[in-house]
Structures are given as C-alpha cells and as structure tokens.
Phi, psi and omega in degrees: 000153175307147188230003184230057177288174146242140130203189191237040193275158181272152217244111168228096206244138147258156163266156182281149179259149200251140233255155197317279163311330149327280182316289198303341205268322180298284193288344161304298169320319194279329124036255159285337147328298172310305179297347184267303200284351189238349176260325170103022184108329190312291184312171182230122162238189173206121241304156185288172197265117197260141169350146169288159184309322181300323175287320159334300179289341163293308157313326185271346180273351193259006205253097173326146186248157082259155176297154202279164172279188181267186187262341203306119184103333163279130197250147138282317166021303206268050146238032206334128168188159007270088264248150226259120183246006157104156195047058188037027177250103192281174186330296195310285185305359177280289192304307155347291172288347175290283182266063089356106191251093179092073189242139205208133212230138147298170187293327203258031183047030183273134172292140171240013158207152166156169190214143174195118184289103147357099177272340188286352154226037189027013169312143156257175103230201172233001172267119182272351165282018173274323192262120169283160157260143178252128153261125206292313148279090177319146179330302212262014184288295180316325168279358152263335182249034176116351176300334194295002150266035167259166164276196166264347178274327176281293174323238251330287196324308186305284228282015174223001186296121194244015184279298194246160196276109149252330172282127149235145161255145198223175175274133193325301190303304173345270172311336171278343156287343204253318182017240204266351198311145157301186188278306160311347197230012186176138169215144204300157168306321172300102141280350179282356187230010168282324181296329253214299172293346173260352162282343202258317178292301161328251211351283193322294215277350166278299161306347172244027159067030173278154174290173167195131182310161147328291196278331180292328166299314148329307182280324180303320180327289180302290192294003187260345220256327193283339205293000000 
C-alpha cells in the first residue's frame, strides 16, 4: 500500500454512538497518542481495543448482509492519506510511532530506531520500510461495501481513522497477500489473532455503516467461535 501520500483536508465523519466502554477505551488511546505525538515517544501505546466478542457478535447481526458491490468507478485517491495528524507527522507515522516499541523520530517523524511486531505473523523488525499500515477494512473492500456512495471527506476519514482499529502496523508481504480480501476469502497467518481480527473488524463496518456479504458474515461467525 502507498505509504507518504499527504494531504490537509479536514477529517470530517460524523459517527454513530458507540457504547460507554468504547468510548472511554477510544478516548484513553487517543490520550496516548497525543502524548506519543507531542512527547517524543515516551508513553507506549496501542491500537485501540475493539469491542469484546460479545459485543461483536451484537454488532455483526446490526450489519446490513448484502452482496458486495462492483470496483466500478474506483480509485485509491478517492480515499485521501496519508493524512496530516500535527507535529510534522501524517497517519502512517502516527501508527508507526504507537505500535512501536522504542520508537525515535527525526523532526520530520519519519522513524530512524523502534522495533515492530506484526501481530498478524508475529514477525519482528527494525526497519520501518518492512511495515505496511494495514488498513483493516481494506479501501476497496469498503468501496464495495458501500463507500463508493460517500463523499470524499468520509473515505479520507475511514483511510486515517486513528479512533477505532482500522489502522495496524503489520509486516509488509503479509498485507500484500492480504490485499483487498474480505475474512471469507483471508485471514492472518496468526490464528491465535482471529478473534482480536473479526472483532476490529465488526467494529469498522459497524461503525461506518458498511455492508458485509454471506460468507464474510460466515467467517466473522467462526472467528468470533475462538475467542
């Protein structure tokens, strides 16, 4: 995936409300984010924490089931990122420095030291050109499952949302095997990481009011079956 797109448009979504424990858990993350990004590293943070399976499962029945739609008309573009998050750091490096471990930044926050585990193949590295940012609900899966009727200030938003895990950093080749698939058709190499991926995954397609197919529904089921 692109990883320095820039731009400075303003992220503008309204959201749906979300239960109590959500919220506080969203905003304790963003929190430390703030603190990663104006500190310089000290704090340690982490994707924000998606719904317990139970809630999940709540969630996955509130998810309109339809077939997926065509690619017709899609770009990434019509998604803008990486997007500018303050303190000379756009998306990608914001996640970079979160899920980080000893993560160390030049003035313009690109990492020059930090180490990062992959959870979806437990890979480490030190490199950051090793690490993809994953998007959870990939660009053009969402634009099958209904962005492609949104504005462009809401795609910007889904493809920079640093509130709920829609962002990961993962090891690159991964996410490129991973490429646009839904749950039916890929799931992480980590099986021990499916539950923790079909709750992150509800969560996105709930909260933006996205679709999800038969079988995608199907797979969310079984991984929802680990937890």
């Amino acid at each position: 995936m692109p990883h320095r797109h820039r731009t400075l448009s303003p992220r503008l979504y309204a959201r749906r409300p979300r239960s109590a424990a959500v919220a506080a858990s969203a905003a304790a993350v963003s929190g430390l984010l703030i603190a990663l990004t104006l500190g310089g590293g000290a704090a340690q943070a982490e994707p924000p924490t998606p719904p317990s399976a139970q809630e999940a499962t709540t969630m996955l029945g509130e998810i309109d089931e339809a077939a997926e739609g065509s690619m017709d008309g899609y770009d990434r573009d019509k998604f803008p990122h990486w997007i500018d998050q303050g303190d000379n750091c756009n998306t990608r490096e914001a996640v970079l420095k979160r899920d980080g471990e000893g993560v160390e930044t030049g003035n313009d926050c690109y990492p020059t030291k930090g180490t990062w585990k992959s959870p979806y193949d437990g890979g480490t590295w030190t490199k950051p050109s090793d690490v993809d940012i994953d998007h959870m609900v990939p660009l053009a899966e969402a634009w099958r499952s209904g962005a492609a009727d949104w504005t462009q200030d809401q795609r910007q938003k889904l493809a920079n949302d640093l509130d709920i895990a829609q962002l990961l950093a993962v090891t690159d080749n991964v996410n490129q095997e991973k490429g646009d698939k839904d749950p039916a058709q890929w799931m992480p190499p980590e099986s021990g990481y499916h539950c923790t991926y079909a709750r992150m995954w509800i969560w996105v397609k709930h909260e933006y009011k996205l679709t999800a197919d038969g079988a995608e529904k199907d797979a969310l089921k079984k991984a929802l079956g680990t937890c």
